[in-house]
N, C-alpha and C positions, 0 to 999 in steps of 0.2 A: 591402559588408562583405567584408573581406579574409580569406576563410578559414584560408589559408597560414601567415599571420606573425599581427604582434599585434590585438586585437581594434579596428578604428580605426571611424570614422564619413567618411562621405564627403570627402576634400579634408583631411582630419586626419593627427593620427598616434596611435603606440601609447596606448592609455588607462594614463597614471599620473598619478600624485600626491596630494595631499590626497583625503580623498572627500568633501570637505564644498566643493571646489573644484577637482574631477578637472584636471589641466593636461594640455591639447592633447587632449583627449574630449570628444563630449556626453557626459554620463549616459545618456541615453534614444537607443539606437539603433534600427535598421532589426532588423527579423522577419528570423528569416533560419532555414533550416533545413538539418540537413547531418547527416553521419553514416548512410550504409546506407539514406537515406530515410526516416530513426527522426523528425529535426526534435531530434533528442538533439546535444548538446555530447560528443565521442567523445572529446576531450582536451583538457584545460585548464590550464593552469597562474598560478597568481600570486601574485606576490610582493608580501608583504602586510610590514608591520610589527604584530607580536602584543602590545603594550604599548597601553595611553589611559589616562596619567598615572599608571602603576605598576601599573595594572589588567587587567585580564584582555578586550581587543577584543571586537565582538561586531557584529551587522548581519551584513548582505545583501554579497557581493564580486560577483557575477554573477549575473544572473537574468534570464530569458524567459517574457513572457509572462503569465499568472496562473491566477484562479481553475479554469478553464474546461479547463486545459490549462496547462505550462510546468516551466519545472525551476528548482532554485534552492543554489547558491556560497552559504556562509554560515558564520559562527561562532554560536554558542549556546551563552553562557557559555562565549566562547572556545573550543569545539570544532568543530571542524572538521565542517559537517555539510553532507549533497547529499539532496536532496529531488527527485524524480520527479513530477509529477503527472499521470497520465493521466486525461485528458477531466473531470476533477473527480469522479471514481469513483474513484480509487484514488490512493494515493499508495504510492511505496516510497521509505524515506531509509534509510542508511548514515551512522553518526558516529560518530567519533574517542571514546575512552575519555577521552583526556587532553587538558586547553586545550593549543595552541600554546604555545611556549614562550616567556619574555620574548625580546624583540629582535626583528630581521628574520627571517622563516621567507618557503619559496616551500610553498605546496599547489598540490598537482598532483591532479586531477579524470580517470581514465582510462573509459571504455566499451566494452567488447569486445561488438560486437555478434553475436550468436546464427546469423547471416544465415537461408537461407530464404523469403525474400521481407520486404513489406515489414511493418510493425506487429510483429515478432516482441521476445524480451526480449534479457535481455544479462546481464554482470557489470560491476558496479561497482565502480571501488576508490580511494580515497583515501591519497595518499602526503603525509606534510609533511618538508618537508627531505629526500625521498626514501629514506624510510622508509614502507613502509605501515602504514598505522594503523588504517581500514576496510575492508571489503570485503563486498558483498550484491547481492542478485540484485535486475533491473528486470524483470517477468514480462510485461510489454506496452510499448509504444511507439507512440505518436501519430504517423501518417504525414503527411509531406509538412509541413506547415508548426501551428502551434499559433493561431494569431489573427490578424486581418486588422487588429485593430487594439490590440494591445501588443505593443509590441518586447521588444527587449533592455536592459536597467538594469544600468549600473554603479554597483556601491559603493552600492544601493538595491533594493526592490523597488515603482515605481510602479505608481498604479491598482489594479486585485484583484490581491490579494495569491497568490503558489504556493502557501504555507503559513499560517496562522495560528499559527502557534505559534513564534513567532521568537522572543519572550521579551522581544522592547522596541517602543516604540509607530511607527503606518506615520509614513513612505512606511519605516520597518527602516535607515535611514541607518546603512553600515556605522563605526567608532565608531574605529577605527584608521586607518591610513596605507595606501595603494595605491599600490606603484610602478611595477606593471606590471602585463597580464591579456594573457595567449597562448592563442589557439585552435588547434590545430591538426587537421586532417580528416585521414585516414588513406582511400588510394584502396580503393574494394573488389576483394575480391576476384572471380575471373575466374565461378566458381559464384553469388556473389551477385547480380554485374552482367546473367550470364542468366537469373536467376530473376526481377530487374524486368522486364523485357522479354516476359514470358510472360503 
């Protein structure tokens, strides 16, 4: 997995298109963990279409992971919602007042991590159209990696589920259009990188 650029699968390219038939994606990628050593998504962006036939989109856009541990990209009743879960003890979500708006929107998913070693919290904040719309504190962080055996799901959440409360039946098939999904990892800083090291 390509941290850098767009979210791809081995020998692929950027995850877009239908999410009922992702083009040039698997859906179900590689575990992968990043961000401060949190195993957290530090920045995300994607460019979704907010319409299903006049309707208000809804499902899963990104998701790692599950019950046990993972985080999860999602609409809920079309709002924009980010879900944390650590180790299946806690969860902390952040969501949007208002559905995306009809048409093409990009949500953008940011985490500013706390540093101080590793497992620490962060802020979280969701922008659509780059306007922010939420923002809430993650008070812990699952180190190093979340499951040895659920990856990453686009435009779905397979297997245990991060959340139960997504508001429509598994695997959460998101119900709109995906043209793109970007991760991008931000290097740490020079204080953080010595405090793993200790």
């Amino acid at each position: 997995l390509d941290h850098h650029h767009a979210v791809r699968a081995p020998g692929q390219h950027a995850a877009g298109g239908d999410a009922n038939g992702l083009a040039g994606c698997d859906r179900h990628l590689p575990n992968f963990a990043h961000g401060n050593g949190t195993g957290d998504l530090e920045e995300g962006r994607a460019g979704v279409a907010g319409t299903e036939r006049g309707g208000g989109a809804k499902g899963v856009i990104l998701s790692q992971a599950g019950r046990f541990g993972g985080w999860s990209l999602y609409l809920k009743k079309g709002k924009p919602t980010y879900t944390y879960n650590f180790v299946g003890l806690k969860r902390f979500t952040i969501a949007a007042r208002n559905p995306v708006p009809a048409g093409k929107a990009t949500i953008r998913f940011e985490f500013a991590y706390d540093g101080g070693g590793l497992g620490k919290g962060g802020t979280s904040t969701l922008f659509v159209n780059g306007k922010q719309v939420a923002r809430g504190r993650i008070e812990q962080t699952q180190s190093m990696i979340f499951s040895a055996d659920e990856g990453a799901d686009v435009g779905q959440d397979g297997e245990t589920p991060v959340v139960e409360t997504y508001g429509i039946k598994a695997p959460y098939t998101f119900t709109g259009k995906i043209n793109k999904i970007t991760v991008d990892v931000k290097e740490m800083g020079k204080a953080e990188k010595a405090q793993e090291k200790k």
